[in-house]
Backbone bond lengths (Angstrom), bond angles and torsions (degrees), N, CA, C in turn:
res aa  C-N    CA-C-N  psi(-1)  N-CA   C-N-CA  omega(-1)  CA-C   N-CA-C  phi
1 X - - - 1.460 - - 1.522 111.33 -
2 X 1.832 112.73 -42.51 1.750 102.44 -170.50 1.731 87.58 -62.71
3 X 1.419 121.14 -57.95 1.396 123.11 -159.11 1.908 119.65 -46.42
4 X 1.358 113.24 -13.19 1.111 128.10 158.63 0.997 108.91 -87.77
5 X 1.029 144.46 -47.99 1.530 137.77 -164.18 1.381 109.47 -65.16
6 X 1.994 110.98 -32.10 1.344 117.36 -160.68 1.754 104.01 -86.69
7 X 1.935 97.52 -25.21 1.720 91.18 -169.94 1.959 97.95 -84.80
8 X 2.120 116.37 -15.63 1.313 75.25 -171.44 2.105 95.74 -91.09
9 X 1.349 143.77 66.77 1.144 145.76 -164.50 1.473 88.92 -128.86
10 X 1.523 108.07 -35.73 1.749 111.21 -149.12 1.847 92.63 -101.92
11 X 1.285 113.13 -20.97 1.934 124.80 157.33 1.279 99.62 -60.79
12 X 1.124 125.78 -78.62 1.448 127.02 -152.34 1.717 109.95 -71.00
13 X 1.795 125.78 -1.89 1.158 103.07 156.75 1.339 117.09 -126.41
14 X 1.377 102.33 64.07 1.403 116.78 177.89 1.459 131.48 -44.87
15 X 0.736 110.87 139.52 1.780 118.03 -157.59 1.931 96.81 -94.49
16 X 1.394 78.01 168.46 1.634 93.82 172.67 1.525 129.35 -48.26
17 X 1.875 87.27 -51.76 1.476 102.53 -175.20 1.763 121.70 -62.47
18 X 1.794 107.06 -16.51 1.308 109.98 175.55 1.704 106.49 -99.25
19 X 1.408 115.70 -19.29 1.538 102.22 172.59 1.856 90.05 -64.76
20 X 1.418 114.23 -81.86 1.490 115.02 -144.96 1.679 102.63 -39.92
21 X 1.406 129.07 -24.38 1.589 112.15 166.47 1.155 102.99 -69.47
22 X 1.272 133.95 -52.89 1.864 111.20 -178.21 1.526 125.04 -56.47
23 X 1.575 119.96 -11.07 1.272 99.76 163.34 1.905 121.91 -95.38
24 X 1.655 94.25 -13.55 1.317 100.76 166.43 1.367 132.13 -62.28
25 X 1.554 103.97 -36.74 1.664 124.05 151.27 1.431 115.47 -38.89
26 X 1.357 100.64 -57.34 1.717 113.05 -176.76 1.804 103.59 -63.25
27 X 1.263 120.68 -19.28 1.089 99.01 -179.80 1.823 116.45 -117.65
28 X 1.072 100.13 44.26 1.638 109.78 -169.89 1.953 99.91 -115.48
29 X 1.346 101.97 148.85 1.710 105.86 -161.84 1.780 88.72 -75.20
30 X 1.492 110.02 127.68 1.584 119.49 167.73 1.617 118.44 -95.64
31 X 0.815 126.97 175.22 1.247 153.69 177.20 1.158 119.82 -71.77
32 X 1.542 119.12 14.04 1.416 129.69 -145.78 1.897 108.91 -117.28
33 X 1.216 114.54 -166.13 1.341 145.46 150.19 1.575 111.23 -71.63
34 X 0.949 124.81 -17.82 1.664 101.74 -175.20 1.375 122.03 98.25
35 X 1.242 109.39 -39.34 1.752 107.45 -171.96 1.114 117.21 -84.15
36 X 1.349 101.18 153.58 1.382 117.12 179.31 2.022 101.77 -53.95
37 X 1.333 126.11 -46.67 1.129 96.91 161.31 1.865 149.01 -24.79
38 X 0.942 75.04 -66.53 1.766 107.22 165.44 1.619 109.09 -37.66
39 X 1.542 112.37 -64.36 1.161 126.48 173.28 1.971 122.80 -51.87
40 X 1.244 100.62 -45.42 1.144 118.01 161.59 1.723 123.36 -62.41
41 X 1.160 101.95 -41.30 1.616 98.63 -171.56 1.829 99.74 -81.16
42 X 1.731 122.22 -0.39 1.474 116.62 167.28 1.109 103.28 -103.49
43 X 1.423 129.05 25.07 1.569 123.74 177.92 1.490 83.71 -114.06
44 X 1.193 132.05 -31.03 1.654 118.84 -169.35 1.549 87.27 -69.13
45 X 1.543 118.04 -67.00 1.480 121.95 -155.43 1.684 112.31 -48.40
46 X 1.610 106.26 -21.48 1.821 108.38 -172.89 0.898 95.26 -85.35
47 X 1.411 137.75 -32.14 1.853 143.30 -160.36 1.709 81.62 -60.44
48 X 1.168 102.97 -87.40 1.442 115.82 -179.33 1.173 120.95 7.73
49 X 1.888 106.06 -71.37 1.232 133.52 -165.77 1.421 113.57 -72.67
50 X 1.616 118.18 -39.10 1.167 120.19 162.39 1.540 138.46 -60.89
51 X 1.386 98.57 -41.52 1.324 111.99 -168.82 1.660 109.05 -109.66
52 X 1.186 107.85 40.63 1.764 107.63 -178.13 1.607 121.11 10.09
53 X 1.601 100.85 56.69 1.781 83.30 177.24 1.841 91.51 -119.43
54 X 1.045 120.28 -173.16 1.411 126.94 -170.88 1.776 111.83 -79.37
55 X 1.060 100.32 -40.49 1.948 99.51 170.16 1.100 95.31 -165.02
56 X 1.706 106.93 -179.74 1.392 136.88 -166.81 1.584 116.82 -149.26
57 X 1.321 123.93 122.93 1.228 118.74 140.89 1.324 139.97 -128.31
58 X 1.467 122.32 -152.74 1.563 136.93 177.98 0.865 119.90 -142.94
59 X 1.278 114.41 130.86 1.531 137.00 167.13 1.375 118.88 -111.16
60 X 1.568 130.98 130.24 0.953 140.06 169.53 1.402 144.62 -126.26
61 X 1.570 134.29 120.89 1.480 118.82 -147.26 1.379 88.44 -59.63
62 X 1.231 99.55 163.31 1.980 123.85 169.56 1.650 100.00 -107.73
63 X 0.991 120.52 -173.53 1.584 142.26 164.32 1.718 120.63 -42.37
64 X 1.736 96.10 -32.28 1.637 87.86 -178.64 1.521 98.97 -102.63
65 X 1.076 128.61 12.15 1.553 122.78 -165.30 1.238 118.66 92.10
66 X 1.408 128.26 9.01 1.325 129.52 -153.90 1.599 98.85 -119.04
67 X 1.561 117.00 130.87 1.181 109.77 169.60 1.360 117.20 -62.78
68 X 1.245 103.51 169.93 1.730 119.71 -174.60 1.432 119.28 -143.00
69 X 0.901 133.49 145.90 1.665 133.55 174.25 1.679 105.99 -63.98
70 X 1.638 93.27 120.26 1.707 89.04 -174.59 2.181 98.93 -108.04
71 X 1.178 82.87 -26.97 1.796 89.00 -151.43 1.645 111.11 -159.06
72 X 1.190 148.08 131.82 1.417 152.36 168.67 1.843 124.83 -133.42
73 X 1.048 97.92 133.59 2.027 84.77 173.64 1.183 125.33 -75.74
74 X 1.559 117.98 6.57 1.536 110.39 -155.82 2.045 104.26 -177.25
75 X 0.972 91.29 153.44 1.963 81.44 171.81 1.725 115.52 -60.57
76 X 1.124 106.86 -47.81 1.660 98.96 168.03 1.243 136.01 -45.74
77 X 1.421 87.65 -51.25 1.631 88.40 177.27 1.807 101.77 -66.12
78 X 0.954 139.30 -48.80 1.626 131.30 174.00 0.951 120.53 -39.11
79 X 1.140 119.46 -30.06 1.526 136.30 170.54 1.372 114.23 -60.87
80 X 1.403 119.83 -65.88 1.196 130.91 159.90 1.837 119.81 -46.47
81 X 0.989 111.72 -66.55 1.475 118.42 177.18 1.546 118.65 -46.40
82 X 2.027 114.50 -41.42 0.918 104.43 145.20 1.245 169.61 -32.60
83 X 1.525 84.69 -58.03 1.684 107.98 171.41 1.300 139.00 -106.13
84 X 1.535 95.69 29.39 1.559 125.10 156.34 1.336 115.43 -94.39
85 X 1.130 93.80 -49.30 2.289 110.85 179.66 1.881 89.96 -66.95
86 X 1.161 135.22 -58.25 1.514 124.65 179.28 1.868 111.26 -55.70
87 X 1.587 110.19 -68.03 1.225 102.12 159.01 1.261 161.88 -1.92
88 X 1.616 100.79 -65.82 1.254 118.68 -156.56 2.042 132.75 58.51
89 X 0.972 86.47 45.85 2.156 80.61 -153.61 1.966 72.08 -164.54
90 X 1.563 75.32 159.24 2.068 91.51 -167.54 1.008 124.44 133.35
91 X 1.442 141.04 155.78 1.525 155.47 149.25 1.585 107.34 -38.83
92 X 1.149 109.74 -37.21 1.827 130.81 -161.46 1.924 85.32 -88.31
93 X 0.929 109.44 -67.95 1.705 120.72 -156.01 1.533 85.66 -59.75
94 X 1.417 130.51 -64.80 1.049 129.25 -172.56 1.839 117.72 -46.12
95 X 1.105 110.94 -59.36 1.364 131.15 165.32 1.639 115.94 -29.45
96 X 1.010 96.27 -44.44 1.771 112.99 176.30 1.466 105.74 -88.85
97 X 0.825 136.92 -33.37 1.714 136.47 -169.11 1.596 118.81 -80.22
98 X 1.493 95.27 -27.74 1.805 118.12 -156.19 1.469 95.19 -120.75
99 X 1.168 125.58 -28.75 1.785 124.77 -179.60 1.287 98.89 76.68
100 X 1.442 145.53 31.96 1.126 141.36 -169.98 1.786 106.65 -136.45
101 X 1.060 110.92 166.92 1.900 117.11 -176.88 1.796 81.90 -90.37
102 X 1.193 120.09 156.36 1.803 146.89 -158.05 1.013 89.50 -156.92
103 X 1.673 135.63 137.83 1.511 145.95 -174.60 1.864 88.33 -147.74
104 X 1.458 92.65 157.14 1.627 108.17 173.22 1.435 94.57 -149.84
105 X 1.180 106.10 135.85 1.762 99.36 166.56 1.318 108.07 -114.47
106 X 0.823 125.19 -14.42 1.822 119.82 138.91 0.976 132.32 -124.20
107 X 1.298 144.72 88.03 1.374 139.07 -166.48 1.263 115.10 -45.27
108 X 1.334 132.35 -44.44 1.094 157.37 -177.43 1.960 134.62 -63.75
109 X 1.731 90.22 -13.51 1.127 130.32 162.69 1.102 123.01 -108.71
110 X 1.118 132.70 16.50 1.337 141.60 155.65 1.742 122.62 -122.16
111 X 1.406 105.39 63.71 1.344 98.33 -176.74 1.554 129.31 -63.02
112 X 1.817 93.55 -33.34 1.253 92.20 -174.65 1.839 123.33 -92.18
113 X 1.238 98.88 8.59 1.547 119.97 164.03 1.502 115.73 -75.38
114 X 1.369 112.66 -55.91 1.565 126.48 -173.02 1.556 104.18 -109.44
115 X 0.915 136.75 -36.11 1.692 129.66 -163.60 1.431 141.78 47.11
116 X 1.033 121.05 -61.69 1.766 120.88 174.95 1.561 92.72 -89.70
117 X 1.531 135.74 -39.86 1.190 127.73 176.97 1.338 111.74 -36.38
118 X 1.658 97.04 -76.15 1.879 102.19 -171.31 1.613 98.95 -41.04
119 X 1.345 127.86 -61.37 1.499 130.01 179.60 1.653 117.25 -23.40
120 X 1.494 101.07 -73.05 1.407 107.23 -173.50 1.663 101.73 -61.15
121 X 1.167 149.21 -18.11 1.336 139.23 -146.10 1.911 102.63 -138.10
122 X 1.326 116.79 0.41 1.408 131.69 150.52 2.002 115.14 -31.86
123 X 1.371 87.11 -46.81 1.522 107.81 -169.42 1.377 110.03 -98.92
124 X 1.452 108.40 10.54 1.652 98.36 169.98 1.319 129.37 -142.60
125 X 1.460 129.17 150.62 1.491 120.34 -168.15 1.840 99.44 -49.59
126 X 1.323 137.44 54.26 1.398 113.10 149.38 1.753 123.95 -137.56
127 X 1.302 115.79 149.96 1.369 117.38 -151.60 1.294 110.47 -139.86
128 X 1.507 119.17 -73.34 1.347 116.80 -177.66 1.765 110.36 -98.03
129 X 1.219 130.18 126.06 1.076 142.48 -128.26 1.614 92.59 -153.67
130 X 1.416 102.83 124.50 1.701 117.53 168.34 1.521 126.67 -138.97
131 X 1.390 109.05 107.64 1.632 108.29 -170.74 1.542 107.78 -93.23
132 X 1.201 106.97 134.61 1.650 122.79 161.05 1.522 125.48 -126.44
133 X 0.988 99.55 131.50 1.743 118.64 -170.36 1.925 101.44 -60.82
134 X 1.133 100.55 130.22 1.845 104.84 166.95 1.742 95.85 -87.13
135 X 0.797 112.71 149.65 1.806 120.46 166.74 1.760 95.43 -131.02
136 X 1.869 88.23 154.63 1.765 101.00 166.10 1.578 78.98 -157.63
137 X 1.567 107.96 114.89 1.130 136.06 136.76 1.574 86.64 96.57
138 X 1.114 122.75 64.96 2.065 122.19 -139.03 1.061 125.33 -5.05
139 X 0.974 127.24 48.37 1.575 153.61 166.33 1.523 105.87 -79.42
140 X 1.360 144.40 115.85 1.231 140.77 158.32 1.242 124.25 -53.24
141 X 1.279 155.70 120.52 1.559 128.25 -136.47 1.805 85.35 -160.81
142 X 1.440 122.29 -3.85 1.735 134.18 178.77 1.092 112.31 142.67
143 X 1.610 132.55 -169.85 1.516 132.41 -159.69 1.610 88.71 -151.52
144 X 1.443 89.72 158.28 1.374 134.75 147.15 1.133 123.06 -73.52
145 X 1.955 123.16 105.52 1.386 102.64 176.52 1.741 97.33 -112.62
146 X 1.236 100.08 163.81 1.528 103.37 159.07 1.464 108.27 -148.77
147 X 1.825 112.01 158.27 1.271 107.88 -169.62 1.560 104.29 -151.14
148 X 1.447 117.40 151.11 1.343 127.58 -169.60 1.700 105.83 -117.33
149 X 1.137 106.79 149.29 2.005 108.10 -166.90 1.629 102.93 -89.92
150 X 1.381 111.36 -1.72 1.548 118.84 163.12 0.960 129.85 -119.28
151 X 1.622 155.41 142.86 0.871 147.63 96.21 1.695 100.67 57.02
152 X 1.773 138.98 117.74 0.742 139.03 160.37 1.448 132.29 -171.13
153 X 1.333 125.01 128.97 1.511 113.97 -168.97 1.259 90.84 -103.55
154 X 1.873 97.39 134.26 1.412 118.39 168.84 1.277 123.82 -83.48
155 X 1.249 113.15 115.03 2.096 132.23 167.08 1.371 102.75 -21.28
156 X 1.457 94.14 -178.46 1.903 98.07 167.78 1.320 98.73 -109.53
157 X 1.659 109.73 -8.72 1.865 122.73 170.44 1.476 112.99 -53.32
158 X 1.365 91.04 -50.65 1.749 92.94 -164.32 1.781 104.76 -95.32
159 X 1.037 111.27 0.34 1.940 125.95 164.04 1.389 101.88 -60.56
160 X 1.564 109.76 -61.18 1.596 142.96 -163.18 1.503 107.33 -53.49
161 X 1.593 100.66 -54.64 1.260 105.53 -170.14 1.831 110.34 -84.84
162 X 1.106 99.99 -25.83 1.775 97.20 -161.64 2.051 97.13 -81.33
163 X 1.503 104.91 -38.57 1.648 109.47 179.08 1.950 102.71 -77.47
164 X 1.280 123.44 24.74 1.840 127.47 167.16 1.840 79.75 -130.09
165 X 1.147 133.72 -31.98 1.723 112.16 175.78 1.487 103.97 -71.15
166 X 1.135 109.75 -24.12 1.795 90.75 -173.84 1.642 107.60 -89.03
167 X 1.347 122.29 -6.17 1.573 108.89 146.63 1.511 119.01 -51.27
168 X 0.853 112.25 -21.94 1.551 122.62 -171.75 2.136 99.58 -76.29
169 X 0.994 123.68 -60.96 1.070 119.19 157.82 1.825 125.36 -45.25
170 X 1.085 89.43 -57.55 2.314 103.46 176.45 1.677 69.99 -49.52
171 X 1.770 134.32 -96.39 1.512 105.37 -143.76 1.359 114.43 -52.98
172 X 1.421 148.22 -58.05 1.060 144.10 147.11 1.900 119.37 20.21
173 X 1.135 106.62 -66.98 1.463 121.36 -178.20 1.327 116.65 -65.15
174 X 1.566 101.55 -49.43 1.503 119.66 -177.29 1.552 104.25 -70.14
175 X 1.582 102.87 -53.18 2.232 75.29 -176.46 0.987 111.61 -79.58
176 X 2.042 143.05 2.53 1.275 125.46 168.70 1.787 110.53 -70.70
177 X 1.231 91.96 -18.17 2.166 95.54 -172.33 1.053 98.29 -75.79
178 X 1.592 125.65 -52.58 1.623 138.22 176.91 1.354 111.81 -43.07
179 X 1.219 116.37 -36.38 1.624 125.88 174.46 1.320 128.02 -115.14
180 X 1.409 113.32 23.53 1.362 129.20 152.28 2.035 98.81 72.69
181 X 1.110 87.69 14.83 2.021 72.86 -171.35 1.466 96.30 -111.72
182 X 1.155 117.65 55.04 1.816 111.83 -173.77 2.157 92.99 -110.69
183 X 1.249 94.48 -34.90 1.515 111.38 164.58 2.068 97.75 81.42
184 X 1.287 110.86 -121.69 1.642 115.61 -171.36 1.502 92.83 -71.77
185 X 1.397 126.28 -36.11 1.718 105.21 178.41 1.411 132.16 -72.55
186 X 1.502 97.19 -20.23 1.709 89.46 165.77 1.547 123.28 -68.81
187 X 1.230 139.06 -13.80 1.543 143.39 104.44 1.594 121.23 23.40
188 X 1.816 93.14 -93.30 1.024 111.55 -172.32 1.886 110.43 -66.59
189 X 0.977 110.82 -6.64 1.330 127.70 -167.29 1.973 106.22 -87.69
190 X 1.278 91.87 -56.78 1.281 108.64 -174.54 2.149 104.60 -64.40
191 X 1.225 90.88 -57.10 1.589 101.89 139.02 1.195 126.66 8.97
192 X 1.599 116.26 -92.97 1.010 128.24 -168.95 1.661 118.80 -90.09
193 X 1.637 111.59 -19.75 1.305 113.22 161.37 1.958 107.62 -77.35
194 X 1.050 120.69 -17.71 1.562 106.07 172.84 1.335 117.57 -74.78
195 X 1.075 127.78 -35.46 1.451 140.31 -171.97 1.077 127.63 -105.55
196 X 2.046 127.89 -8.18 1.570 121.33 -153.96 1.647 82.62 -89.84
197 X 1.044 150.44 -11.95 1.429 144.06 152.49 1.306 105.85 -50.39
198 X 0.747 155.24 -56.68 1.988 171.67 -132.33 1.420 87.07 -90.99
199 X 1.303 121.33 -61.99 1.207 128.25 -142.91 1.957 110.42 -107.73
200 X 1.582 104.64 -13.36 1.433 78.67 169.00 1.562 114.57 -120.39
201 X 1.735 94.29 34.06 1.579 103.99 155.77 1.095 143.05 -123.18
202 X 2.116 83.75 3.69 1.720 99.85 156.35 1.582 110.19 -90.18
203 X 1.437 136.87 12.10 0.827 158.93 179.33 1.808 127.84 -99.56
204 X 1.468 79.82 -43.65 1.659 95.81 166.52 2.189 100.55 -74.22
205 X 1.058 97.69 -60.46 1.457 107.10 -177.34 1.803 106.27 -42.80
206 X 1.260 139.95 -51.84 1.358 150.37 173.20 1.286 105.80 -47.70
207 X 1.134 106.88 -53.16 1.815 128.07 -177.82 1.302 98.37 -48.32
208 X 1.875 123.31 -66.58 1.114 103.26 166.91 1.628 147.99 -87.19
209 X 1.250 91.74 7.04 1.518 98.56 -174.77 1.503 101.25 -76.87
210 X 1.639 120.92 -49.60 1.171 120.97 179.94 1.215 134.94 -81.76
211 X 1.576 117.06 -22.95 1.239 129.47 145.31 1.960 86.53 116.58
212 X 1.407 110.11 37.14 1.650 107.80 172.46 1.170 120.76 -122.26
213 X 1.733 100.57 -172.10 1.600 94.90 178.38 1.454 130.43 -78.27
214 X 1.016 144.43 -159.35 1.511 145.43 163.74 1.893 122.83 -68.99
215 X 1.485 91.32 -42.16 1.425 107.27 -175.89 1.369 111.44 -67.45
216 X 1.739 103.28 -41.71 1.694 98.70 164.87 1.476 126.57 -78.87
217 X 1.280 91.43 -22.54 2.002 85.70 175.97 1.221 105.19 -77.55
218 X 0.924 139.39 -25.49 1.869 149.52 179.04 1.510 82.94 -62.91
219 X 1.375 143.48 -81.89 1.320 151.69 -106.31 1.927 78.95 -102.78
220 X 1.619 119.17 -41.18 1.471 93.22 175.17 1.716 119.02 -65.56
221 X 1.187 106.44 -40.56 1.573 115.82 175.88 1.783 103.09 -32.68
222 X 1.242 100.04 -70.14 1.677 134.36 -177.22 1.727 82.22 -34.55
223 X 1.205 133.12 -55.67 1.918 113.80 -146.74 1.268 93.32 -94.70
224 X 1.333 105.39 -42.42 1.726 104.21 -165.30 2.015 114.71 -64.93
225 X 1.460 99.35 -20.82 1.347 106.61 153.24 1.682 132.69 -60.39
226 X 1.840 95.00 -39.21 1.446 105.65 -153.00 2.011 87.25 -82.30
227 X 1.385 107.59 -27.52 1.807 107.27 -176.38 1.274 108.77 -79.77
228 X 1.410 134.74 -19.42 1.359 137.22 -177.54 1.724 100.99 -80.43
229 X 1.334 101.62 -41.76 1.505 122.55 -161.81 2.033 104.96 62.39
230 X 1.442 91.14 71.85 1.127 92.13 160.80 1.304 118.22 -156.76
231 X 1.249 145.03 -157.03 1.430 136.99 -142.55 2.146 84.02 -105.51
232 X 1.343 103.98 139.15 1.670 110.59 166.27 1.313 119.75 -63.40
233 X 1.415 121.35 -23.52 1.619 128.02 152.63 1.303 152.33 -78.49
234 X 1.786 94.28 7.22 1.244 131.93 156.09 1.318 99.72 -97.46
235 X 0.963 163.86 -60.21 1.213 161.66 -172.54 1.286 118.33 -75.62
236 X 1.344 142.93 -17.86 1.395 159.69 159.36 2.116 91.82 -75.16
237 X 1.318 117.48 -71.42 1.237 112.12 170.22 2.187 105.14 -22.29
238 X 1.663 95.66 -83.19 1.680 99.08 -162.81 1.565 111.84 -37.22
239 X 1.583 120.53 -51.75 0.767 126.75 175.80 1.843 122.36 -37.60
240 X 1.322 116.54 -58.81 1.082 116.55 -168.73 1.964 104.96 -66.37
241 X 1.280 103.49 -35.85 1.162 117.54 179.80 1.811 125.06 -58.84
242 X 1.245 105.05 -42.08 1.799 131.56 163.81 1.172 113.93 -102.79
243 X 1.025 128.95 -33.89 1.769 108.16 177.91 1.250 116.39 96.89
244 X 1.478 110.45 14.40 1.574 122.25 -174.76 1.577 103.21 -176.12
245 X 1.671 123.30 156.02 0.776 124.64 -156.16 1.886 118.02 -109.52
246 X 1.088 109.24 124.15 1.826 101.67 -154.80 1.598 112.04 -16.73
247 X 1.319 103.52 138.44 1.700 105.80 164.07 1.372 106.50 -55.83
């Protein structure tokens, strides 16, 4: 048990010399399809491998601002990654909203923090849960999640190390746009760097008009988009513009 404890201490403060091979990894010809998908779903599987936690995924804004399922190591984690992007509420959702790393050491113990999360994920190996924001150009653009099948409070070691792995994703993103092979997400990408100004100061503004947090003023933005069916940066736009949010 100490001898585990000691090799996962010496994972979680991973050095330079093992990030710069994981992006060198990332940049070697695979066996694959090509897409930046593809590319992404071997950054969950190395996270994994590097950082001894139980799985990994990705989330990525789409077109309305809304994360999306990009990538996972495992069915759980899909589960999870899912039903944060359906949700709205999470370590992941939070992580993206606030530009900050969000930790849970039990997800599952926090009902009245997360709610349908802890619910949906009651029934599955996942527990301790840590979101980190991807940035391009510090732009929040999706997160890094990772998750442990127990019960666990996260270090400022394994904070340290997992928010320098998600540079590893930011390059990832950036040379698929640079090289045109990112396909409908470089879109959604471009997306979210035109507007996350637009939108997290119609967000700040909600915050104070209503007297809440971010995650919920994000999450009203988020519906009143999803019932119009139109983009959240059209609706972050009206808002700031009227002072209220379309009938």
């Amino acid at each position: 048990m100490a001898g585990r404890a000691v090799a996962r201490s010496v994972v979680m403060t991973i050095d330079d010399a093992a990030l710069a091979e994981s992006i060198r990894r990332l940049a070697e010809p695979r066996a694959d399809d090509g897409r930046i998908h593809s590319a992404l779903q071997f950054v969950v599987t190395a996270c994994v491998d590097l950082f001894d936690v139980d799985g990994a995924g990705i989330l990525i804004s789409d077109e309305q601002d809304m994360l999306s399922y990009a990538a996972a190591s495992d069915g759980p984690g899909r589960i999870l990654e899912k039903t944060e992007a359906e949700a709205g509420e999470g370590p992941c959702t939070e992580a993206f909203v606030k530009s900050q790393v969000v930790t849970s050491h039990d997800i599952t113990a926090e009902p009245e923090r997360w709610p349908r999360l802890a619910a949906v994920l009651a029934d599955q190996p996942v527990r301790a849960v840590l979101g980190v924001p991807v940035l391009l150009g510090g732009v929040p653009v999706g997160t890094l999640d990772v998750y442990r099948e127990r019960p666990h409070v996260w270090d400022d070691s394994e904070v340290a190390a997992l928010t320098r792995y998600a540079e590893v994703i930011s390059t990832t993103l950036s040379a698929a746009l640079q090289a045109h092979t990112a396909g409908e997400l470089a879109k959604q990408l471009q997306y979210a760097l035109d507007y996350r100004v637009v939108i997290e100061r119609a967000v700040g503004f909600l915050m104070a008009k209503q007297s809440t947090d971010a995650v919920a003023a994000f999450n009203e933005l988020r519906t009143a988009a999803r019932n119009r069916r139109t983009k959240i940066g059209k609706i972050a736009e009206h808002l700031l513009d009227t002072g209220s949010l379309p009938d």
